[in-house]
N, C-alpha and C positions, 0 to 999 in steps of 0.2 A: 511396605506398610499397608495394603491394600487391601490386605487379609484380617485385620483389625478393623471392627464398624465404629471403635470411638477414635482413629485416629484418623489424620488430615490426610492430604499427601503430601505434605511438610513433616510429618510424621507426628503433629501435635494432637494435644487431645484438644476433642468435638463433640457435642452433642448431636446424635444420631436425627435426621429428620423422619417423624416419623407421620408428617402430613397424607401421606398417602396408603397409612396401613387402614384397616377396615375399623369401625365403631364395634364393639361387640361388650354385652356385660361382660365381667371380669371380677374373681372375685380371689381373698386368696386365705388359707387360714396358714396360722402361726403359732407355735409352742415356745413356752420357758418357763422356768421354775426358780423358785428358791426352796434352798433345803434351810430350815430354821429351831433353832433348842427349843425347848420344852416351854420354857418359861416365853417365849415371843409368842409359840403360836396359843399358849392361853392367853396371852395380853392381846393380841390381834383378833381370835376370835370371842373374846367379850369386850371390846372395846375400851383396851386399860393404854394406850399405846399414848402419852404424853401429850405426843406432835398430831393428834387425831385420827381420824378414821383411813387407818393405815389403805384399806381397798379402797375404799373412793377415791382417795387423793390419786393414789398408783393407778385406776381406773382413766382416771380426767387424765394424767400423766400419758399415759398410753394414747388415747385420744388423742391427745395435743402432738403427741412424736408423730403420729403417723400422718396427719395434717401438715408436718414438717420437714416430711423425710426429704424432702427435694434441696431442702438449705442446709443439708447436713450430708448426704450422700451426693457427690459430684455430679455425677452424669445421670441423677433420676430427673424425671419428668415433673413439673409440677403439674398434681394432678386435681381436679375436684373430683374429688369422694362422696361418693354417696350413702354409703351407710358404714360406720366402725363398731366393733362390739369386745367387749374385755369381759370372758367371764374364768371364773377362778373354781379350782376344786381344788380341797386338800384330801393328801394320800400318806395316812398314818399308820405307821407299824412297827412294831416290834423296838419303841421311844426313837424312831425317823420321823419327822413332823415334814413334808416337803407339800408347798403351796404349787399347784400346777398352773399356770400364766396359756389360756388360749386367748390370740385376738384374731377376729375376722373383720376384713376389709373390701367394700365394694365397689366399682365405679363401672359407667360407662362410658368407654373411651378406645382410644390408640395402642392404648400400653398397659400393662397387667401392673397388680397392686402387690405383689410379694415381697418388696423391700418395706412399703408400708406396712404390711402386717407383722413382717419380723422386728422394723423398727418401733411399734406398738411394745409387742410384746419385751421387747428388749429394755425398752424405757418403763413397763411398769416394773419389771424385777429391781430395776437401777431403784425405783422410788422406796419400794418397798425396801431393799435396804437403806437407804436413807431414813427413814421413818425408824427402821428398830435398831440401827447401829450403836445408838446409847446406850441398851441393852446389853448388845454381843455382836462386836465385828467379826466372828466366826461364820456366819453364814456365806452360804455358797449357792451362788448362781449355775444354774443347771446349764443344760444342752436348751439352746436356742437353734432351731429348726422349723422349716415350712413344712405344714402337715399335707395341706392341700392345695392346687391353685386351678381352674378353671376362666376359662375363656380363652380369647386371642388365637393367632395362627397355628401354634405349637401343640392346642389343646390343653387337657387336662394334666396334672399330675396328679399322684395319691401315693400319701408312701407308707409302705407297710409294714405296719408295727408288731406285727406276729411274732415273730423274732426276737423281740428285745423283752 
C-alpha cells in the first residue's frame, strides 16, 4: 500500500499531510456548459426565468460549492480561498444555444485549488438546470474540465484547445 499517498499502512484511507509542502499562490481555472432550447436561453437572457435571475443565483451557487468542495470531495483539503470568480459566455449557432460556465479559483496555500474550480463550475451548470428545468428537462450538461492550473510543486498546467 505504500505506493498510494491516501492510504495508511493499514491500507485505509488518510489524508495526506501536507504541513511541510511550500506556501505558494495557486490558482486554478475550470470549464462547463449547458446546452439549452431556444425558448430558455431567451427567457434567461431577458430575465423571464420564473425562479429569478437564473446567473446570479448559479453565480452565488458556484461560489458557495467551491468554498465547500472539502465537505463533499473526501480527501480535499479545506482550504481558505482567496478570490473565486464565475463568469459566463454564450455560443450560438446554427439554433445551438450553449451557456459556457468558466470559474477561477485563488488561494495561498499548501495545496492547489482545482477541485475547487471544477466543483465551482460543476455546481453552477447543476443550478442553472435547476432554474429552467420547468421549462425543458432536455438540457444537457457539457464536458466539465480544468482549463488551467498554476502554482505548487508540479507547476503549471494549460491545456490546449486548438484541436477541439
Amino acid at each position: 500500500m505504500s505506493d498510494f499517498t491516501h492510504f495508511n499502512e493499514q491500507g485505509r484511507a488518510r489524508m495526506i499531510d501536507i504541513g511541510e509542502k511550500k506556501e505558494t499562490e495557486r490558482t486554478a481555472i475550470a470549464r462547463s456548459s449547458v446546452h439549452v432550447s431556444k425558448e430558455i436561453y431567451e427567457k434567461i437572457t431577458t430575465n423571464q426565468i420564473k425562479k429569478g435571475d437564473v446567473l446570479a443565483v448559479a453565480q452565488v451557487a458556484g461560489i458557495m460549492a467551491a468554498k465547500k468542495t472539502s465537505d463533499w470531495i473526501p480527501m480535499c483539503h479545506p482550504l481558505q480561498l482567496k478570490g473565486i470568480d464565475i463568469a459566463f459566455e454564450w455560443l450560438v449557432e446554427d439554433e445551438t444555444y450553449e451557456l459556457q460556465i468558466e470559474s477561477f479559483v485563488k488561494t495561498k496555500g499548501s495545496t492547489g485549488v482545482e477541485m475547487e474550480a471544477l466543483t465551482a463550475a460543476s455546481a453552477t451548470a447543476l443550478t442553472i438546470y435547476d432554474m429552467c428545468k420547468a421549462i425543458d428537462k432536455a438540457m444537457i450538461i457539457g464536458q466539465t474540465y480544468l482549463l488551467e492550473k498554476k502554482g505548487g510543486k508540479s507547476g503549471g498546467f494549460y491545456r490546449n484547445l486548438a484541436g477541439q
